[in-house]
C-alpha positions in Angstrom: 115.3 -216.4 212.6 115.4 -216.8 216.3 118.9 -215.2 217.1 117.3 -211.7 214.9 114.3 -211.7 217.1 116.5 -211.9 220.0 118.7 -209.0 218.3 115.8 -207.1 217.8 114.3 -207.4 221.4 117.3 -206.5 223.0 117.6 -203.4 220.6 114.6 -202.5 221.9 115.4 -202.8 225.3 118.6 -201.0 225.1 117.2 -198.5 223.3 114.4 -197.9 226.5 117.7 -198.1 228.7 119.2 -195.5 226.8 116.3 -193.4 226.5 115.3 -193.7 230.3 118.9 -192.5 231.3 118.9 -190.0 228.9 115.7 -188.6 230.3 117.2 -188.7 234.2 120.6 -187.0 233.0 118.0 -184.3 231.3 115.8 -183.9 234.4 118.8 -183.4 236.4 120.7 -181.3 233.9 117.8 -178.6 233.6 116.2 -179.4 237.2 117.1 -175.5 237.9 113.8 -174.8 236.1 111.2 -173.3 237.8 109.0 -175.7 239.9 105.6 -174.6 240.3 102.0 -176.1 239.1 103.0 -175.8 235.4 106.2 -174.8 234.5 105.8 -176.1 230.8 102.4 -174.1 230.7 103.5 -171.1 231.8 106.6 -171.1 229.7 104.1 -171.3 226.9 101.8 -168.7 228.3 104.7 -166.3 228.4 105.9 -167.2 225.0 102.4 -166.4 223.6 102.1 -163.5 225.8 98.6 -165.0 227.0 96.3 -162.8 228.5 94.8 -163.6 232.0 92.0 -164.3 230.1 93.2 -166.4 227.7 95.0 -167.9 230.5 92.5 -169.4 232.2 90.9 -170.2 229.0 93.8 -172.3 228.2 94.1 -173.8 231.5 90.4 -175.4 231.7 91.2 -176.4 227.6 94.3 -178.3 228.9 92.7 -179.6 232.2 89.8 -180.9 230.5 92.1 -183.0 227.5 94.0 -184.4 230.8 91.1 -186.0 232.0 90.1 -186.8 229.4 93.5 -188.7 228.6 93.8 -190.2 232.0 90.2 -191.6 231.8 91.4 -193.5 227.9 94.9 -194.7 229.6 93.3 -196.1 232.9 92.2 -199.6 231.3 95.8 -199.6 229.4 97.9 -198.5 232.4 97.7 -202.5 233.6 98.9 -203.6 229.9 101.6 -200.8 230.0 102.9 -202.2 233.5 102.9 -205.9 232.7 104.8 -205.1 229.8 107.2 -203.0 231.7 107.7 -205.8 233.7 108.6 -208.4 231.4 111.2 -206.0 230.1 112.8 -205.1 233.4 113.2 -209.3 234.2 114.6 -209.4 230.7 117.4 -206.7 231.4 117.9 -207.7 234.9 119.1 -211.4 233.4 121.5 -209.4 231.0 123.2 -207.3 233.6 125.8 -208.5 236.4 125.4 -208.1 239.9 127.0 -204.6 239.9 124.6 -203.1 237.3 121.2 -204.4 238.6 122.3 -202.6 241.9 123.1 -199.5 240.0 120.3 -199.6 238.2 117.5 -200.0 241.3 119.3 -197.3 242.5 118.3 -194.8 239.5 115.1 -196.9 239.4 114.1 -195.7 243.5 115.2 -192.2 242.5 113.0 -192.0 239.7 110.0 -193.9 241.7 110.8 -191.0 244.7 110.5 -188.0 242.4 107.5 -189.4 240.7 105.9 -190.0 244.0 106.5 -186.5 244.7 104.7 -185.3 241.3 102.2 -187.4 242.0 101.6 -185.7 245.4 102.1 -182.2 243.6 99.3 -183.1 240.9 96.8 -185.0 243.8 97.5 -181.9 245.7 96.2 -179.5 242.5 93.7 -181.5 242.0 92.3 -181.4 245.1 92.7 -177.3 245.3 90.8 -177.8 242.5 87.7 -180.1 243.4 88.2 -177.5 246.2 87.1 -174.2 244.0 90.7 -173.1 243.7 91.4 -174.2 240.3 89.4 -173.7 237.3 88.3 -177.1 235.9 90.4 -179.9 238.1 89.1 -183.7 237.4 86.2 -185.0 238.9 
């Protein structure tokens, strides 16, 4: 019973491995997308063939859910991290030497480029507390 739970949990984990290095070979495999406020909005926009109107419509429409998502996931976040956490110690003890290095590596790079959409997003949201943007967080 033990040894399948142990299976199981480290299914799991390599399956997050998997699915986190997946993601960074996709980011960097279609990174010569545009980068502007919202690339995956206005992709959408386009694909509707949005009016300006019904641009800016949508824009409060999704700016609005955000917040209201980011106000449900603040308590969580905390959960989320300390379960990260547990997993990472977990890998870290299953990797050698070599392949924990390798991996903080991708791990920094990751951390870097979300830093810098995090700066990107404070930075619209500010413009937007600001009267640029329709509907920013407040």
């Amino acid at each position: 019973m033990q040894r399948s739970k142990q299976q199981a949990l480290m299914f799991l984990l390599g399956a997050v491995l998997v699915g986190g290095v997946l993601g960074f070979s996709a980011d960097r495999l279609f990174d010569h997308e545009q980068r502007g406020p919202w690339p995956g909005r206005m992709r959408m926009y386009d694909d509707l063939d949005l009016s300006e109107a019904q641009r800016v419509q949508m824009d409060s429409l999704l700016d609005d859910r955000n917040c209201q998502i980011n106000v449900v996931m603040t308590p969580v976040r905390q959960q989320l991290d300390s379960i990260k956490a547990v997993a990472n110690q977990q890998m870290m003890q299953i990797l050698t030497a070599e392949q924990r290095s390798r991996l903080e590596s991708r791990r920094q790079e990751m951390q870097r480029r979300d830093s810098a959409e995090k700066a990107r997003r404070d930075s619209i949201a500010a413009a937007g507390r600001s009267g640029k943007l329709p509907n920013a967080c407040k």
